[in-house]
C-alpha positions as CSV (number, residue, x, y, z in Angstrom):
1,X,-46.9,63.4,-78.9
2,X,-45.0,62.5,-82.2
3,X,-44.2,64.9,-84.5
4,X,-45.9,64.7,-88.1
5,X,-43.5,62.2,-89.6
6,X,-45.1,62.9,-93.2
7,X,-43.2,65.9,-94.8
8,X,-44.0,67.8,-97.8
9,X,-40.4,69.8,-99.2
10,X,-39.5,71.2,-102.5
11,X,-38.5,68.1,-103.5
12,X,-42.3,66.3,-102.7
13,X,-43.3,64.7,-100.1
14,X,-42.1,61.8,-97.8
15,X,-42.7,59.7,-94.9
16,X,-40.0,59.7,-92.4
17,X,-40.8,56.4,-91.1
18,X,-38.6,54.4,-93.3
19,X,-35.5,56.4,-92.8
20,X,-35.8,56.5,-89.7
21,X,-36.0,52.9,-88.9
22,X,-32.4,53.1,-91.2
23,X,-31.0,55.4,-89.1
24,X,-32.0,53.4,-86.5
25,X,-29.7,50.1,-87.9
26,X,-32.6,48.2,-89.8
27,X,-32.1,47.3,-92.9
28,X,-34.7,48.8,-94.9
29,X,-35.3,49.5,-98.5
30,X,-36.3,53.0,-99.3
31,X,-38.0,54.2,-102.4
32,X,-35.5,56.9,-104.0
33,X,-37.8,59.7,-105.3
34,X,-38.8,60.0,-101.5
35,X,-34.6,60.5,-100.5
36,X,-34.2,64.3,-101.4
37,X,-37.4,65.1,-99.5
38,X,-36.3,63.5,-96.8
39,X,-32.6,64.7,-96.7
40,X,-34.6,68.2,-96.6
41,X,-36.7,67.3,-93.7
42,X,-33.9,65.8,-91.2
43,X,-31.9,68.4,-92.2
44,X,-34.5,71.2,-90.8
45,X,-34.6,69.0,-87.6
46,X,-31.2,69.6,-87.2
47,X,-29.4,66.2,-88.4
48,X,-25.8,66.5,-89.1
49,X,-25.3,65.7,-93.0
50,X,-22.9,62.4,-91.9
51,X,-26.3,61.2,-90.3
52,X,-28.6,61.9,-93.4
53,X,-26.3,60.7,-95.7
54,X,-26.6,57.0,-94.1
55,X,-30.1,56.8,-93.4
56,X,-31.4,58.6,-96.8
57,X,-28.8,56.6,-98.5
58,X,-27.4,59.2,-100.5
59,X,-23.8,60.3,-101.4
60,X,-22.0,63.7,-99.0
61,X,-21.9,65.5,-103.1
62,X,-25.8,64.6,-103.5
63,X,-26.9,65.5,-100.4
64,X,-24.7,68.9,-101.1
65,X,-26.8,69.7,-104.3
66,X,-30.4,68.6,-102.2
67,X,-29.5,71.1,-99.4
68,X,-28.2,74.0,-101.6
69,X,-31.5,73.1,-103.9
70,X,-29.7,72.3,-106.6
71,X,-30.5,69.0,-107.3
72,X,-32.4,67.6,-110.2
73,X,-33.8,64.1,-111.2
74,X,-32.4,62.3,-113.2
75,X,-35.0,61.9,-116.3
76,X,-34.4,59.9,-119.9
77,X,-34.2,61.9,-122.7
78,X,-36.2,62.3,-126.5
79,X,-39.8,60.9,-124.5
80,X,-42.1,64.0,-124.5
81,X,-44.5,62.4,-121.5
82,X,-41.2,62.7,-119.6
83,X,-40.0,66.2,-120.1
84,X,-43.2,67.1,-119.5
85,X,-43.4,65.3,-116.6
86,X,-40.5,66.5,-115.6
87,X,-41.8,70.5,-116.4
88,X,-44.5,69.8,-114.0
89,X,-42.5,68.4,-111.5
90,X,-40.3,71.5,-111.3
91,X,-43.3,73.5,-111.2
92,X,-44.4,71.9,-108.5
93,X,-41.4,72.4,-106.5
94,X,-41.4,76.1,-107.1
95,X,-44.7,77.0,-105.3
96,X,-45.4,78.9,-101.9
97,X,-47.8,77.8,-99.3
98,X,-50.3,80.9,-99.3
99,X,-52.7,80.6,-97.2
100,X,-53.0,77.1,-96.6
101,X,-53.1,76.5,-100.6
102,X,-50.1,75.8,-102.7
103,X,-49.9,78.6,-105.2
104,X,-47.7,78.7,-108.0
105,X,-46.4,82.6,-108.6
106,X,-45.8,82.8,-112.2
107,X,-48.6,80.6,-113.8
108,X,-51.3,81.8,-115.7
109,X,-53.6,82.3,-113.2
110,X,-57.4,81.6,-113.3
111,X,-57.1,78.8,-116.1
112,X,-57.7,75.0,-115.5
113,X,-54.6,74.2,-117.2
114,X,-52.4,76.0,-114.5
115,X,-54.7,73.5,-111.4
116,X,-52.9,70.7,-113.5
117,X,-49.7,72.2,-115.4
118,X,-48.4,74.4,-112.8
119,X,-49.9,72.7,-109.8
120,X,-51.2,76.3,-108.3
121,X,-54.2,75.8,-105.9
122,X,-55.0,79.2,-106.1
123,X,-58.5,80.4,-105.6
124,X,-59.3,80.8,-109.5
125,X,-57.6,78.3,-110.3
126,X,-59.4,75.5,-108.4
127,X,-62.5,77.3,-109.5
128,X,-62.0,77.4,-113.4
129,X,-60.9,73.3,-113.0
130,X,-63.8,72.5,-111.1
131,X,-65.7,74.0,-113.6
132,X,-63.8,72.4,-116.5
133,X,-64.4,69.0,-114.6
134,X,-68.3,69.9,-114.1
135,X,-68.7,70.5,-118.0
136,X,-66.0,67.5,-119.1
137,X,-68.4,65.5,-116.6
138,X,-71.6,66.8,-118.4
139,X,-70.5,66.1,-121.9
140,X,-69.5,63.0,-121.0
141,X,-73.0,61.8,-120.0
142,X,-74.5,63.7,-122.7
143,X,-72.3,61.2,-124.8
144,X,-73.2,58.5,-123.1
């Protein structure tokens, strides 16, 4: 049987499908907030860094700073929706699978704004969103 080609890393997830076909000698485009995630995960199959380099498309000093986990996006300055994009996106990387849930260890736990912010999956978490959703959902009908 395959092995789950669909990988989830610090860096996000990706679907090994396209980099493989790469490494395979088709010429295929790849989307590049997918590379780092998949650098990660050929790397834990045991791929030698020449190999990733050519079918993730990266350069040998990027693919360093992916591997050490030092790597950050690239992100425009001064635009507020984009650092905080960015804040959540390191968030994200930072959590632990606990569980079966992704759990971020230093948010403010048991608040709806650390299901979104954070990206923890914790228990209260996901049960103070739900029932932030439940009463957004309920006022909005009331409006209606």
């Amino acid at each position: 049987m395959f092995p789950d080609l669909t990988v989830r890393t610090r860096y996000g997830a990706a679907d090994l499908v396209p980099f493989l076909r790469r490494d395979a000698g088709e010429d295929i485009a790849l989307r590049d907030w997918e590379k780092p995630a998949a650098a990660l995960a050929l790397h834990a199959r045991g791929w030698d860094e020449y190999r990733i380099s050519r079918a993730v498309g990266l350069s040998a000093e990027t693919l360093g700073e992916v591997l050490a986990g030092r790597w950050r996006a690239a992100q425009p300055a001064g635009d507020p929706s984009v650092e905080e994009s960015a804040r959540r996106d390191r968030r994200r990387t930072e959590r632990v699978m606990v569980d079966g849930r992704w759990v971020h260890p230093d948010a403010p736990h048991g608040r709806s704004s650390s299901y979104k912010n954070w990206g923890c999956q914790c228990g209260p978490c996901t049960e103070a969103h739900r029932v932030y959703q439940r009463e957004l959902r309920a006022k909005r009908r009331a409006a209606a």
